[in-house]
C-alpha positions in Angstrom: 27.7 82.6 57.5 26.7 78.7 57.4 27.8 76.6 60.4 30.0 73.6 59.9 27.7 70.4 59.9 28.9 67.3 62.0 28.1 64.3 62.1 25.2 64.8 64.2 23.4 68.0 62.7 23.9 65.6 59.1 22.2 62.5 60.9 19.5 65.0 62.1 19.2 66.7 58.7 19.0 63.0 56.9 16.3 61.8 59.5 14.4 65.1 58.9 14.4 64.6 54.9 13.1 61.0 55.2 10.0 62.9 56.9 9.5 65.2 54.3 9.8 62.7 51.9 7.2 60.4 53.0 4.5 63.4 54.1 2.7 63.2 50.6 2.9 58.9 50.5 -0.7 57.4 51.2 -0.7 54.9 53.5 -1.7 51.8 51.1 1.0 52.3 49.1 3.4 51.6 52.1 1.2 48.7 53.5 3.3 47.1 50.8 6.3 46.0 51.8 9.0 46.7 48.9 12.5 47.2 48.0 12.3 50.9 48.3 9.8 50.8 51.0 10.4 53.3 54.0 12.4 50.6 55.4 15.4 51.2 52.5 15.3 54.5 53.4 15.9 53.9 57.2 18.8 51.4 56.5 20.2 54.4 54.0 20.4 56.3 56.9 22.2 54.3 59.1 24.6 53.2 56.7 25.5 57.1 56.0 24.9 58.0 59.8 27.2 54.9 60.4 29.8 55.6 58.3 29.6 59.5 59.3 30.4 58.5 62.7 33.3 55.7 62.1 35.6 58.4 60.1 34.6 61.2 63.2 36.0 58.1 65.5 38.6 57.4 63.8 40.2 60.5 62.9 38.8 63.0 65.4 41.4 62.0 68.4 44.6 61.8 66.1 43.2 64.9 64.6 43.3 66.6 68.2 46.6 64.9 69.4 48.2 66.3 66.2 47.1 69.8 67.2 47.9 70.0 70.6 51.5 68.5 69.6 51.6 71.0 67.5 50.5 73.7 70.2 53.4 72.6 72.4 56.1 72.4 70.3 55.2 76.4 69.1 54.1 77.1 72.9 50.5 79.0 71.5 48.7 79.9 74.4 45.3 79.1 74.7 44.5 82.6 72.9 46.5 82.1 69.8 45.8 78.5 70.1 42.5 78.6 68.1 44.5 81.9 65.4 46.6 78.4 64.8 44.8 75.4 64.8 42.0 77.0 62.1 43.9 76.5 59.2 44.6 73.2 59.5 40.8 72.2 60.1 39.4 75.0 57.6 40.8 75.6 54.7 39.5 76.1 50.7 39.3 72.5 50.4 37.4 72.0 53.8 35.0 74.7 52.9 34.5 73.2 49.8 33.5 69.9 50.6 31.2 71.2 53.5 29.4 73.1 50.6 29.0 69.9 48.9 27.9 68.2 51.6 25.0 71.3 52.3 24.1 71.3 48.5 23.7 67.2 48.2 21.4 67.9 51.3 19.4 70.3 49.8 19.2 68.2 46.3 17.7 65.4 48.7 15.4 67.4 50.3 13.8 68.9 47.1 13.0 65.5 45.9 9.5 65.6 44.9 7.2 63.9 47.5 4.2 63.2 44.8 7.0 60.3 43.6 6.5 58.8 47.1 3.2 57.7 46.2 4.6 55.1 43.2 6.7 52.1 43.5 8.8 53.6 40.7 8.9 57.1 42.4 10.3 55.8 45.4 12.7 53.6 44.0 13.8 56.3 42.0 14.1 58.6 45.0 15.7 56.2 46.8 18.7 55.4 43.8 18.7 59.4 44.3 19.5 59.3 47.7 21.7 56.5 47.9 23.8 58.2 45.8 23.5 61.2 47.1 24.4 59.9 50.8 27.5 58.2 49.1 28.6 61.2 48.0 28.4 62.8 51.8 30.5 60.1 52.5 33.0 60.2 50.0 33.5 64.5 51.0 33.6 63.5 54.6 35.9 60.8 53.9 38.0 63.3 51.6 38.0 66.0 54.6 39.3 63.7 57.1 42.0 62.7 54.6 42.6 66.6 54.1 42.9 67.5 57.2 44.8 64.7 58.7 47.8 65.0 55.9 48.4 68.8 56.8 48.4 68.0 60.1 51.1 65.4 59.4 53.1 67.7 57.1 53.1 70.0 60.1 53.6 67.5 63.1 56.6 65.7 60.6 58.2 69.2 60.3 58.2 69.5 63.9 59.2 65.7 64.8 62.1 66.7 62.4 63.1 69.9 63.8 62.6 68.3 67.2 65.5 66.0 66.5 67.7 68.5 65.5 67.5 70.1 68.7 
C-alpha cells in the first residue's frame, strides 16, 4: 500500500530528482550559464514547492474545521472519529489524483540523464518537467477542491438540519 504524499515528501521527492538529473552533466557544460541551466530547474521547484504549500495553507485549516464541525454535530468519539472523517479526505477521486501525482513523479525521474549533457537535452527536460510539475499542481489543486466541496455538502446539510432544531 503507497503512503499519501504531502507536500513535503513531494518537495523532497522533486529536490531528489533534480539530483539524479544532473549526476551524468559534466561540469563544462554547466559553467555556462543558460536558460535551462540548473538554475531553471531550482526556480521549477520552488514555484511547484511554492504553490504545493499555498493550497496545503489555504485549505488545510477550513478542511479541519469542517471536520471537527462535522464531529460535533454527529458527537463521533475520538474512535469513530477517524471511521468518519476518511471518506471525506479519501475517496476514488483523491486516490486518483495521488496516483497521478506518484506516476508524473516517476515520469520525471526516468528522464534520461545523458540529455543533461546538451543544451537541447536540458531544455527539453526542463519543458518536461515544467509541465510535468504543472500538472502536480493542477491534481493537488483538484484534490483540495474535492475535498473541500464534500466537506461543504456535508457541513451545509448539517448547518441546515441545525436550524431546524
Amino acid at each position: 500500500m503507497r503512503k499519501k504524499l504531502g507536500a513535503s515528501e513531494i518537495g523532497m521527492q522533486v529536490r531528489g530528482l533534480f539530483i539524479v538529473l544532473f549526476v551524468g552533466a559534466s561540469a563544462p557544460a554547466f559553467a555556462q550559464a543558460t536558460v535551462c541551466d540548473a538554475g531553471a530547474f531550482k526556480a521549477v521547484m520552488a514555484e511547484t514547492s511554492a504553490a504545493i504549500s499555498g493550497l496545503q495553507e489555504a485549505n488545510a485549516k477550513a478542511v479541519q474545521a469542517k471536520l471537527q464541525a462535522l464531529r460535533a454535530f454527529h458527537n463521533w468519539s475520538d474512535e469513530a472519529y477517524p471511521a468518519h472523517a476518511t471518506p471525506f479526505v479519501k475517496d476514488d477521486t483523491t486516490t486518483a489524483l495521488d496516483a497521478a501525482n506518484r506516476a508524473l513523479l516517476v515520469k520525471v525521474q526516468s528522464f534520461d540523464a545523458n540529455n543533461a549533457a546538451s543544451e537541447e537535452g536540458r531544455c527539453s527536460m526542463l519543458r518536461e518537467f515544467r509541465l510535468a510539475m504543472d500538472e502536480v499542481v493542477k491534481n493537488t489543486a483538484a484534490k483540495w477542491r474535492h475535498m473541500v466541496a464534500k466537506l461543504d455538502a456535508a457541513t451545509s446539510t448539517v448547518m441546515q438540519a441545525g436550524m431546524g432544531e
